[in-house]
N, C-alpha and C positions, 0 to 999 in steps of 0.2 A: 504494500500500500504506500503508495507517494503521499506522503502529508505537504509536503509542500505545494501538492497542486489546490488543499485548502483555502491556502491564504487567497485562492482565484474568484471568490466568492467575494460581489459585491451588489450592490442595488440594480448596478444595469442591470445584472444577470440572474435577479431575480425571476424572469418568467422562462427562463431558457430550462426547460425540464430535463436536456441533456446533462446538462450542469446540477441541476434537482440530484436526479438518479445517481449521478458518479459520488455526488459527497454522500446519499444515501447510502452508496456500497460501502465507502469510506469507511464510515460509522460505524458497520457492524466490526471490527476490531479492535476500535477505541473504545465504541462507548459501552456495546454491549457483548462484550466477551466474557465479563462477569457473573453477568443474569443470563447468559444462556445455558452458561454451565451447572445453574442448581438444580436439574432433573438427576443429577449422578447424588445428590445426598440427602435432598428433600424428603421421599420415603422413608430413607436411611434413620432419619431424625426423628421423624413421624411417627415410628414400630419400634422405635427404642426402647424403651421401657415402659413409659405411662400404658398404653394401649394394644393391645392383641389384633390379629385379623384373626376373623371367625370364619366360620361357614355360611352366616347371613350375608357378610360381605358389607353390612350397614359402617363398617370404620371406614374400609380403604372409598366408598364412594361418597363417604362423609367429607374424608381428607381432600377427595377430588373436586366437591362441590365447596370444599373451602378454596384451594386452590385455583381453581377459575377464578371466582369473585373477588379474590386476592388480589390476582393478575388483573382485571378487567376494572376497578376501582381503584387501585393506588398507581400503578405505572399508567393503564391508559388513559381513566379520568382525570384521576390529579395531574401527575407528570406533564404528558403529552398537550391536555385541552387547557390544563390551567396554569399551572405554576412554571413553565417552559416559557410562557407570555411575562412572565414577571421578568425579563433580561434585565441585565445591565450593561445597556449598548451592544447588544449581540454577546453577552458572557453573563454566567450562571453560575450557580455553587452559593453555599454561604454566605462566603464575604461581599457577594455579587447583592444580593439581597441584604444584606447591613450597609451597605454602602446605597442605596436607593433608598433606604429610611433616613439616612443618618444627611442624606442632600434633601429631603424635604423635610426634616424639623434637626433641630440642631440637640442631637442627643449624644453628639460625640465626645468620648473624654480625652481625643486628642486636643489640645487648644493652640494649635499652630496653624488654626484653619483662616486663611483671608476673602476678604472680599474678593479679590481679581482673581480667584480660583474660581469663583462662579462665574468668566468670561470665558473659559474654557469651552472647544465647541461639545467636547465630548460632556460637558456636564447640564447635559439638557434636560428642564424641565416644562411639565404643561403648564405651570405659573409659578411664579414666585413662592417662596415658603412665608413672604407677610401674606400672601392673598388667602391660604392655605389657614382657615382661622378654624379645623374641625375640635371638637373636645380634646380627643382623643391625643392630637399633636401638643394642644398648651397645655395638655396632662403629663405628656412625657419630657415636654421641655421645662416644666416647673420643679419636679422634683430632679434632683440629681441621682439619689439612689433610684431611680428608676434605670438613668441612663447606666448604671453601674451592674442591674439587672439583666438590662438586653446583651450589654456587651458578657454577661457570664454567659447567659444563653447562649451568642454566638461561639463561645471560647469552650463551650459543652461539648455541641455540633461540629467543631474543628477536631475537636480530642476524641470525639467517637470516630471520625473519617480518619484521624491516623488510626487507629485501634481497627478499624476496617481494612486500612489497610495493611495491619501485621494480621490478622486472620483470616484475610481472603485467599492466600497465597497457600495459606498450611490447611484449609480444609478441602480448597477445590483440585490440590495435586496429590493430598491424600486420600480425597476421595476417587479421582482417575486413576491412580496406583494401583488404591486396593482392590481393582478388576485385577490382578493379579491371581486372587486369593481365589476367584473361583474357573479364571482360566486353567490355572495348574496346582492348585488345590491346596487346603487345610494346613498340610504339612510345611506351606513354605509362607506362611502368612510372617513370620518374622523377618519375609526380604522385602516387606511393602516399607517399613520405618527406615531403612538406609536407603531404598531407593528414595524417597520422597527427601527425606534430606539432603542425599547426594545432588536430586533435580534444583531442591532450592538452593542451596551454593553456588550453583553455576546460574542461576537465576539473578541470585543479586550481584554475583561477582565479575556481570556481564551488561550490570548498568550504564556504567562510565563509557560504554562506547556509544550510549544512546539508542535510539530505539529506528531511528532511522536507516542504519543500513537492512536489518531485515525486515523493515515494516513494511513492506508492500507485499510479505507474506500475511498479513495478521485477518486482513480481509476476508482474503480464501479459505483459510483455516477455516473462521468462525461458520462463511457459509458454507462450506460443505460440512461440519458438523450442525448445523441447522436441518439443513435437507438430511444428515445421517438419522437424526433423533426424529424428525415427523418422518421421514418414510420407515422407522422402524415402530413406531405409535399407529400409521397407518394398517402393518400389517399384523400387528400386533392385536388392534382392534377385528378386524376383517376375521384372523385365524380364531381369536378367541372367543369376545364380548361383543356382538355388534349392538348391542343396546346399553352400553356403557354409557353415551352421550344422553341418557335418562338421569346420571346423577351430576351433570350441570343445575340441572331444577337445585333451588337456594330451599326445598325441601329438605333435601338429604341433610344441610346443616344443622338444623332442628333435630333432625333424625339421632345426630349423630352426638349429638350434644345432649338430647336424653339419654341414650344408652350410657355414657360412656362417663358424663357426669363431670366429676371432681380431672380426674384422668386424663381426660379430652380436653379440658379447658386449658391445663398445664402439657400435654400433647400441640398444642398451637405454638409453642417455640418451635419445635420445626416445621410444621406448614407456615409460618412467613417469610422460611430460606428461600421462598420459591421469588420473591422480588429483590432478593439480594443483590446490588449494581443497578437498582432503578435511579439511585439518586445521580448515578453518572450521567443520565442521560438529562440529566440540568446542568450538572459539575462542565460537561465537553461541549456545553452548549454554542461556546466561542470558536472553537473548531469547525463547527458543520454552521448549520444554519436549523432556523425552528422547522420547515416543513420538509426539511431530507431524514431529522429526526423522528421525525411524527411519521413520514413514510414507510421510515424502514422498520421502525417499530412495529404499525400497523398492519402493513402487509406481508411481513415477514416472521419477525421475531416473534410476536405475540401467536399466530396461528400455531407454527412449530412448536411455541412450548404448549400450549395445549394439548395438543397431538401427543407429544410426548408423555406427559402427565396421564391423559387419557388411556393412551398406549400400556402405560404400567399398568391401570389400574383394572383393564382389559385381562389383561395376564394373571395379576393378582389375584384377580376373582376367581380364575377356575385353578388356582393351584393355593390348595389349602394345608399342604404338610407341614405341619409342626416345625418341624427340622431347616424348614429353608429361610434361606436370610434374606430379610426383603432387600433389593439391594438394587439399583439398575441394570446391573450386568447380568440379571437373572434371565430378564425379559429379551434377553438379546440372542439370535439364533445361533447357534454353534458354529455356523458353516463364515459367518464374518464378526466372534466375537473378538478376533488377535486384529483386524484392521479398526475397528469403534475403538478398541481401546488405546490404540497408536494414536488415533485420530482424539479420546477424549484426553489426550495427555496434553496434545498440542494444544488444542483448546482448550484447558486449565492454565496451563502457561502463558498463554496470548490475554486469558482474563487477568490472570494475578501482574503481568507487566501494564496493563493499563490502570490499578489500581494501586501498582507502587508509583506509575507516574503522577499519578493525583494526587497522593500522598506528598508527592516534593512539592509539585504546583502549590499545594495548599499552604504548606509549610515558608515556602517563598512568600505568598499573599503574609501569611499572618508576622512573620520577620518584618515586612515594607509598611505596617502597620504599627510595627514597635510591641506586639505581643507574642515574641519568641526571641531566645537571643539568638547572639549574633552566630549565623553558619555558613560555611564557605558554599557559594550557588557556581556551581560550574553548570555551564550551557553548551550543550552538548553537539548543536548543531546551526550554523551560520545562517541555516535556511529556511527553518521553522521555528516560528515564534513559540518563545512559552517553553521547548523543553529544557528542563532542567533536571540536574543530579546533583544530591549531596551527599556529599561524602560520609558525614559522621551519622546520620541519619540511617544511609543504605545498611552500612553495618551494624547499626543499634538494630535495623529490624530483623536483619537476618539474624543475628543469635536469637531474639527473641519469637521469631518466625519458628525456628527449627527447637526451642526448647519449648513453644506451645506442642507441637508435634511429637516429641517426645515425652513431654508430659502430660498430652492427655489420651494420645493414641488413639484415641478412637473420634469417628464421625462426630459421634452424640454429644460429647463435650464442646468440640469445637464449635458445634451448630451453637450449643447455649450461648458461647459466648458469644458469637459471630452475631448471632439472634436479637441479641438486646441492643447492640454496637447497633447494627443496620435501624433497628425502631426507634431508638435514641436522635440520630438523623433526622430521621423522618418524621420525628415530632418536631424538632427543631424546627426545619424547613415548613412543616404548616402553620407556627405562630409566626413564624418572622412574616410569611405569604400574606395572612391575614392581614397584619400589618399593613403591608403594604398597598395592600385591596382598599383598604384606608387611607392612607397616608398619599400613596401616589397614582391609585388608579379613581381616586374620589368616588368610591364608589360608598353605597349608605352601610350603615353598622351592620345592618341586619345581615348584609348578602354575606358580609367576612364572619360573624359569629357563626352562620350557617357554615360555612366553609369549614371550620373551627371547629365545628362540635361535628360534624357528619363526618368526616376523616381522620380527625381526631381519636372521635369513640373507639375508631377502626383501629388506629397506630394505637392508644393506649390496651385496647384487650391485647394484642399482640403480647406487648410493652411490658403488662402485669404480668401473661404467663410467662414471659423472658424471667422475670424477676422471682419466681418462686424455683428456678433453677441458676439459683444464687450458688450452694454448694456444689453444683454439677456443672461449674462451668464458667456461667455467669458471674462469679465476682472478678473474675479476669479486667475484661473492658470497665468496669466500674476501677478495680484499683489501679488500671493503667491513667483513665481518664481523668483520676482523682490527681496522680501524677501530676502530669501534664497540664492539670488548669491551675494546680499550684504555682509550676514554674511561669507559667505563661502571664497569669495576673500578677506574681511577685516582678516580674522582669517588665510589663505594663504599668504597675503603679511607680516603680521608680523611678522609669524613664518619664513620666508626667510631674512627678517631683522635683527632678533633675529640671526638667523644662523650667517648673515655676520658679525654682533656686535661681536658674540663670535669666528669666527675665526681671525678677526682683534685685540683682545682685551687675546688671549689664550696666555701662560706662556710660557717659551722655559723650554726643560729639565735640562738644567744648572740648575733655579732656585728649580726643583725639589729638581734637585741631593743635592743641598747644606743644604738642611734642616737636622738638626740634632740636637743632642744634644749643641753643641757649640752655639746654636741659642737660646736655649730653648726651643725648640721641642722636644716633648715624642712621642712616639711609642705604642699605649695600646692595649693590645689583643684585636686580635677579626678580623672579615675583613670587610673593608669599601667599600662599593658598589657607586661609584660614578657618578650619570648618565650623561650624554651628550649628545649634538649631531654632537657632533667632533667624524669625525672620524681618525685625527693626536693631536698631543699637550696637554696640560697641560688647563681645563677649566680655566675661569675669576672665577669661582664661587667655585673652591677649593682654589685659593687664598686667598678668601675670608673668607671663612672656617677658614683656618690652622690662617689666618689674625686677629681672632676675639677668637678662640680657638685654642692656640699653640699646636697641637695635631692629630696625625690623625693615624692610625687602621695598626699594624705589616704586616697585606695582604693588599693591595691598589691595587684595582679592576679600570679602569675607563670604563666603560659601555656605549655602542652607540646601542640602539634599532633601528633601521633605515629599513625603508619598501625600498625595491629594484621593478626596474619595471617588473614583472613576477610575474603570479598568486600564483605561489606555491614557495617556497624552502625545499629540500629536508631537512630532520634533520640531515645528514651527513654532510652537506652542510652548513648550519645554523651559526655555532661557528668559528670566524677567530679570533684568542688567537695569541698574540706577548707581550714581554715585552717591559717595559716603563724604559731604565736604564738598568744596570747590574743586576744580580742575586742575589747579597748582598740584595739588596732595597729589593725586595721582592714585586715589583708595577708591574703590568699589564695592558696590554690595551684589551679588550673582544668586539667585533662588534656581535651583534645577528644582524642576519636579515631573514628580514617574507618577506615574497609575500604579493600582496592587498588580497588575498584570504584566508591568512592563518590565522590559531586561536594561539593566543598570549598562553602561559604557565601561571598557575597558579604560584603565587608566591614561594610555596612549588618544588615543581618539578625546576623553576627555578633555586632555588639556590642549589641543590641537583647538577641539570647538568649543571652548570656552575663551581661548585667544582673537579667534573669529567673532565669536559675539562680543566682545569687548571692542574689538575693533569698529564693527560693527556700530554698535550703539555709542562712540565715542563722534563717528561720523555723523549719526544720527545726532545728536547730541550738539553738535558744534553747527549744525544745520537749523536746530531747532533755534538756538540763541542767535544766529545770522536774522531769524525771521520776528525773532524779538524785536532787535533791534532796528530793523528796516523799519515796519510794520507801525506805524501812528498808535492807529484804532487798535492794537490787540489788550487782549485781554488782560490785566494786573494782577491774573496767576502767574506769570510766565516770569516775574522778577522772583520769583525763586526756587526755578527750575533745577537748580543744581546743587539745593539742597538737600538732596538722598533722600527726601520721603516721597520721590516718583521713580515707579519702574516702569522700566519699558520690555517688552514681548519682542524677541528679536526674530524672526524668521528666518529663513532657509537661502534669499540671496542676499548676494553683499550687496553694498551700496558704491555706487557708481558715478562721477561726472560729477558737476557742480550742480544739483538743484535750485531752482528755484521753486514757489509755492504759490500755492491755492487755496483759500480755502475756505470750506464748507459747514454751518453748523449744523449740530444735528440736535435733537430732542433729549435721544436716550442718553442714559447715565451710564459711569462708571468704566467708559474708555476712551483712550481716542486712536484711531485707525487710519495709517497711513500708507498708501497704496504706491507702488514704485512702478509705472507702465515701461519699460523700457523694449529691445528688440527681440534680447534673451526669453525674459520671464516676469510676471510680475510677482512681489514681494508684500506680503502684509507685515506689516510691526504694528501691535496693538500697546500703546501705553496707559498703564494701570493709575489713575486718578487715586486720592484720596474717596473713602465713601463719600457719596452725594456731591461728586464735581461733575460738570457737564462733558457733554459728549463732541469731541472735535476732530473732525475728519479733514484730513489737510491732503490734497496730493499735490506732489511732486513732480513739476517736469525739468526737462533742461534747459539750462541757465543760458544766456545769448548776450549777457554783460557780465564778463571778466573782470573790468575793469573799475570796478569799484574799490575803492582804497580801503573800505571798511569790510567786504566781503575779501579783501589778499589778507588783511591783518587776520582775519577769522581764520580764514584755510590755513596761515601759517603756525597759527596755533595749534588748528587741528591736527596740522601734520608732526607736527614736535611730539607731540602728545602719542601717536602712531608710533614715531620710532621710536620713542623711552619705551614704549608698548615690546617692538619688535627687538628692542637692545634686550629689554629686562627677560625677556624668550631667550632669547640665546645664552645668558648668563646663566639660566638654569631655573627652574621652579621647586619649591619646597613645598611639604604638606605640612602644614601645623593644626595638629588632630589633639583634644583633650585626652587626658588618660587620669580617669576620675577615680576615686575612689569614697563608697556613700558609708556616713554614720548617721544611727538616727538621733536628734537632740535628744537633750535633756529633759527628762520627763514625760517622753514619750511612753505609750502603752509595751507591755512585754510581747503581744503579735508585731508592732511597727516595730521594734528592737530587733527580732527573729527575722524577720522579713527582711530588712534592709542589711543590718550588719555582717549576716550570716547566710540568709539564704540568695539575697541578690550579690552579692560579695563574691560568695560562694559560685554562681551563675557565672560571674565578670572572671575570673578568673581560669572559667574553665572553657569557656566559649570562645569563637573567634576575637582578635581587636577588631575597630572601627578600620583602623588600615587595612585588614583581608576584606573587608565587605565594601568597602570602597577603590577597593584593588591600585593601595598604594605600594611604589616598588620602596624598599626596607631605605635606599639611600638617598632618597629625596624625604623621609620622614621625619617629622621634627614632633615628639611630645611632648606636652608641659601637662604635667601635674598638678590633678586640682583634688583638694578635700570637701565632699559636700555634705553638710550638716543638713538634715532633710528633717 
C-alpha cells in the first residue's frame, strides 16, 4: 500500500470516485486491520468460562445476536454516521475532539493561547466563541475544575489507546498462533508462547524502518483475509445452519440473557472484542477521507465480519461435544486450515502495526500539548506525513507486550483486559462527541443527551461486565492507565506552573534596552537563539545568562515553539516575526507554531528558515516605516510600530524590489494583510494587531521613484540591518535553552511537594532535554540554569 499516494486527497477530488475507491482500498490496512481480526478470539472469550454451549444452542445465537447489534450500533451508527463528522479539519482521535471544544469555549489549561492564533486558516469556526452564548459553554468556562475535568477525561482516553495498544498486538498474534494447537495438536501447544513472542520481537524490532517500505502489502493482506473469513462463514452456513440468520432477531438477546442470567451479563466482556479497532477508524481519519471510510466499512468490512460470526455460529450449533474448544480454527475445513492460518498470522500483524502506529501518533499529539515528557520523535519517512517512531516507547511496549503474553497465556485474560481498555475509549469519545454536538455543531441539548444516554447505556453495560473481570484480567489496563495519567498530569501541571513562574518572574524591555557597553556588556558575533515559552517579555533565564556572563550575540532571536489547538498549521502561516526594541538592538521576538499533528523541522532547515523570515520581515518592516513616513493621512498607530508588541505572519516568498503602496481599509479586526502580486508568485504576510485594532490591507507594487533621499536613507538602513543579519549567520548561531530544575515553596500541601520535587524531578531527569526534542546539535548548545520555586 503507497500511503503517500494519500496525501493526493483534496477538495477538487472530492467527487472523482476513482480517487473515492483507491483511498477506500487504502484503509483496509490502516484502519481496519484490527477489527477484522477479532473473529479469531471473540468466541474464544465468549465460552470461556462464564457460559457453556448447550444442545439448545440458545448461548452461541445469543452471542450472535449480541454480536450483530454490537457491530451494527457502535462502528456503523456511531462511528461511520456520527462521530466521523465530528473532524478536526479532516483529523480525528481524541485530541482531535478536545481540540474542537477547547476553540469554541476556552476550557484550556494551557495559557499561552493568543488572539492571532485565531487568524489561523486552519482554525475555522461557524462563529465566534463570544456569539456562542449556550449554558453549557459559560458553565465550563466558569469553573476551572471543570476545565481540569475534561482534560482528565481526555488524558483517561489517551492512556487506554496506549494500553490498547500494548494488548492488541499480544492477543491478536496469540490468538492466530494458537491455530497451531489444533493444526498439529494438544501435545505441542507449548510452541504457540515462543512463537508468538519470537513474532512480536521482530515486530517491534522492525519499527524504526517505518512502515512504509512494506506497506503497500498491508492492503492485500487484510483483503484477502476478509474474502478468506466470509467465504468460509458462507460455507460454513450453507454446509451446516442455513437458518442461522434467524438469530440476528434482537430476540435471541433476551433469550439469552434469561437463560444465562448473572453469567451472561459478565460473558459480554468478550462479545465486545468483536468492535475492537472501531475507534481507528476516527483515530486515521486524517489519512483517508470520511466517505472512503464509510465505504469500505460498509460495503466491505462490516458484511465479512458478519458472515464470519454467522459462519461460527452455523458450525457451532451442530457440533455439540463437550471436549471441543470453541475456537475459530474449529470451523475451518481441513483441506485449507495451514493456508487461513498463514494468512491469519499476516493479518494479526498488519492489525497490531497499525495500532502500534497510533500509539506513537498519539503519544507525539499529547508530548506537542505538554502532557507527556519529553521523547525522542524520529520520523521515519520524508514522504508521509505523521509517521513517527519512538524509540523508548517501542521498547517499553515490547517487554510489556511479550510479559502480558506470558503472563497471562491465554485468550481469556487478554480479552478482559483488552475488553475494558477498548470501552474505556469509547466512553471517552461519546462525552467529548456530545460535547461537541453542543459546543460546535449548535445543535439543542436534547439531541447530545440523547446521543449520550442511547450509546452510552450501550458502552457502559459492556464497561460494567469488563469490570467484574477485575481479577481475571482487567486490573491490567486500569493499573497501566492509573500509571500513565499520573505521569502525564504531574509533567502537565508543572509545565503550566513553570509557564506562570516565568510570566510572573519575565524582564520589562526597559531592562533590555539599557544593556550596553556602559554596563559592561559586549555584543559578540554570531546570533543567539533564545528559547521560551513567553510569548510577550524578556525571559527570567536571559537575565540570568547576561547575569552570570556579561555578554550576549549582535542578533538576539527570542524563540517560542508553542503547539496551537489545530491539527495542522500551514508553513505560510507558521512564523509570527516582531521586534523586541528599536532597530539599532538588533533583538527579535520569533513564535513558530505547529499543530498537534505536525512534524517539528530539523534543526538544519530551522535555522536556514528562520534567517529567511527575519530577513524577510526586516524588509517588510523597513517598508512598512518608508510608508509611515511618506504617508500624511496615516494612521497614529504606526508611530510605534517597532515597539515589539506587533507580529507579523511571514509567508513563503521573499520580498523583492523597492515597493511602493496602497492602501485599503477594511472592516474586520484583528489583522492586516499584505499581498505581494509580482511575476513569480504572490505572497500573503498577515500582521497580528493588538486585540481590537482594525483591519488594514495594504498592497504593494513597484516602486518607479528611486530617487527619493528619504526612501535611499531607509533602504540603506535596511540593508545594514541585512548584512549584521547575514554576518551574524556566518559567525555561527547558539541555542540558549533553560535547564530548570522545580521545588515546591514553602508551605505547600505534601501531594504538590511529591509531585513536583520528586515525581516531576524525577520525570526531568529521566526523559529526553529540550535540546533532543528541539533537535539541537550538542555544540551550538548553551544552558543556563534556572531554580523554580513553584
Amino acid at each position: 500500500m503507497d500511503l503517500e499516494s494519500m496525501k493526493c486527497w483534496d477538495i477538487s477530488k472530492k467527487d472523482s470516485w476513482k480517487t473515492i475507491m483507491l483511498l477506500a482500498y487504502q484503509s483496509l490496512g490502516v484502519v481496519y486491520g484490527d477489527l477484522s481480526i477479532s473473529p479469531l478470539y471473540v468466541y474464544t472469550s465468549t465460552f470461556a468460562d462464564d457460559i457453556e454451549h448447550s444442545e439448545t444452542n440458545e448461548e452461541i445465537f445469543g452471542a450472535l445476536s449480541f454480536v450483530f447489534w454490537t457491530l451494527t450500533l457502535v462502528p456503523l451508527f456511531k462511528y461511520v454516521f456520527v462521530v466521523l463528522r465530528a473532524d478536526d479539519n479532516g483529523e480525528g482521535g481524541t485530541f482531535a475532539l478536545y481540540s474542537l471544544i477547547c476553540r469554541h469555549a476556552r476550557v484550556s489549561l494551557l495559557p499561552n493561547r493568543q488572539h492571532a492564533d485565531e487568524a489561523l486558516s486552519t482554525y475555522k469556526m461557524d462563529e465566534s466563541p463570544e456569539e456562542n452564548t449556550s449554558r453549557l459553554k459559560i458553565l465550563l468556562e466558569k469553573y476551572k475544575c471543570l476545565h481540569t475535568a475534561l482534560l482528565i477525561v481526555v488524558l483517561l482516553g489517551t492512556c487506554m489507546v496506549i494500553g490498547d495498544g500494548l494488548l492488541t498486538p499480544a492477543i491478536s498474534v496469540f490468538s492466530a498462533v494458537s491455530g497451531l494447537e489444533v493444526n498439529i495438536g494438544q501435545h505441542h501447544q507449548y510452541a504457540v508462547i515462543p512463537i508468538t513472542c519470537f513474532i512480536l520481537v521482530c515486530l517491534f524490532a522492525l519499527q524504526h524502518y517505518g512502515t512504509h517500505r512494506v506497506g503497500f502489502l498491508f492492503a492485500p493482506i487484510v483483503l484477502i483475509w476478509l474474502l478468506c473469513i466470509s467465504g468460509l462463514g458462507l460455507y460454513n452456513i450453507f454446509k451446516w445452519n442455513r437458518h442461522v440468520y434467524k438469530a440476528l432477531s434482537p430476540y435471541y438477546m433476551f433469550k439469552f440473557l434469561k437463560k444465562t442470567k448473572l453469567s451472561g451479563w459478565m460473558s459480554l466482556g468478550g462479545i465486545l472484542l468483536c468492535i475492537t479497532g472501531s475507534e481507528a477508524m476516527f483515530a486515521d481519519l486524517g489519512h483517508f477521507s470520511y466517505m472512503a471510510i464509510q465505504i469500505a466499512f460498509t460495503f466491505l468490512v462490516y458484511p465479512a465480519l458478519i458472515l464470519a460470526y454467522m459462519g461460527q455460529a452455523a458450525y457451532l450449533s451442530q457440533h455439540h461435544n463437550s471436549n471441543l474448544q470453541i475456537s475459530f480454527y474449529v470451523s475451518v475445513p481441513e483441506s485449507v486450515k495451514w493456508p487461513v492460518l498463514i494468512i491469519a498470522i499476516l493479518a494479526s500483524v498488519v492489525g497490531s502495526q497499525a495500532i502500534i502506529s497510533g500509539t506513537f501518533s498519539i503519544i507525539n499529539q499529547s508530548q506537542s500539548l505538554g502532557c507527556f515528557p519529553r521523547v525522542k520523535v524520529v520520523h521515519t519517512s520524508d514522504k508521509i506525513h505523521g509517521q513517527v517512531y519512538i524509540p523508548e516507547i517501542n521498547w517499553i511496549l515490547m517487554i510489556l507486550c511479550i510479559a502480558v503474553t506470558i503472563g497471562f497465556r491465554d485468550t481469556k485474560h487478554m480479552g478482559n483486559a483488552s475488553g475494558l481498555a477498548v470501552m474505556t475509549v469509547m466512553l471517552v469519545t461519546t462525552c467529548l462527541t456530545s460535547l461537541v454536538i453542543i459546543l460546535c455543531w449548535h445543535k439543542p441539548p436534547f439531541i447530545a443527551l440523547c446521543f449520550l444516554m442511547f450509546f452510552g447505556s450501550i458502552e457502559l453495560l459492556y464497561f460494567s461486565a469488563s469490570l467484574t473481570k477485575f481479577r481475571e484480567g482487567a486490573w491490567f489496563p486500569i493499573l497501566l492507565a492509573l500509571i500513565l495519567m499520573i505521569t502525564m498530569f504531574i509533567w502537565h501541571y508543572a509545565t503550566i506552573k513553570k509557564y506562570e513562574y516565568d510570566l510572573h518572574n519575565k524582564v520589562s524591555l526597559e531592562w533590555l534596552l539599557a544593556l550596553g557597553p556602559s554596563l559592561g556588556i559586549a555584543r559578540v558575533p554570531g546570533i543567539g537563539l533564545v528559547f521560551t515559552d513567553l510569548t510577550t517579555g524578556i525571559p527570567a533565564n536571559f537575565s540570568r545568562f547576561v547575569t552570570n556572563l556579561p555578554a550576549f550575540h549582535r542578533i538576539l532571536v527570542f524563540v517560542c515553539v508553542k503547539s496551537v489547538p489545530v491539527p495542522h498549521v500551514t508553513f505560510a502561516e507558521r512564523y509570527l516575526v516582531g521586534r523586541v526594541g528599536p532597530a539599532a538592538h538588533r533583538s527579535y521576538r520569533c513564535i513558530v507554531r505547529y499543530g498537534y499533528r505536525d512534524v517539528h523541522q530539523d534543526v538544519d532547515s530551522f535555522e536556514s528558515e528562520l534567517v529567511e523570515k527575519l530577513a524577510d520581515f526586516i524588509r517588510y518592516d523597513w517598508y512598512r516605516t518608508r510608508e509611515s513616513n511618506m504617508s500624511i493621512d496615516d494612521d497614529a498607530s504606526n508611530s510605534n510600530e517597532s515597539s515589539g508588541y506587533r507580529l507579523t505572519v511571514i509567508g513563503t516568498a521573499g520580498f523583492s524590489n523597492h515597493p511602493g503602496y496602497e492602501i485599503e481599509e477594511s472592516l474586520q479586526p484583528a489583522s492586516v494583510s499584505i499581498e505581494f502580486p509580482t511575476v513569480q508568485s504572490i505572497t500573503d504576510v498577515i500582521e497580528m494587531e493588538p486585540m481590537g485594532a482594525a483591519e488594514r490591507r495594504v498592497r504593494f507594487a513597484i516602486d518607479d521613484d528611486p530617487d527619493s533621499d528619504k526612501r535611499s536613507e531607509i533602504g540603506t538602513q535596511m540593508q545594514e540591518e541585512i548584512e549584521d543579519l547575514n554576518a551574524a549567520q556566518e559567525a555561527g548561531i547558539a541555542f540558549i535553552l533553560g535547564h530548570s530544575h522545580v521545588k515546591a515553596k514553602q508551605g505547600s500541601s505534601m501531594m504538590k511537594k511529591l509531585a513536583l520535587n520528586y515525581g516531576y524531578n524525577f520525570l526531568r531527569r529521566n526523559c529526553r532535554g529540550p535540546d533532543v526534542a528541539l533537535k539541537v546539535p550538542p555544540v551550538s548548545l548553551l544552558e543556563v540554569g534556572m531554580v523554580y520555586i513553584l
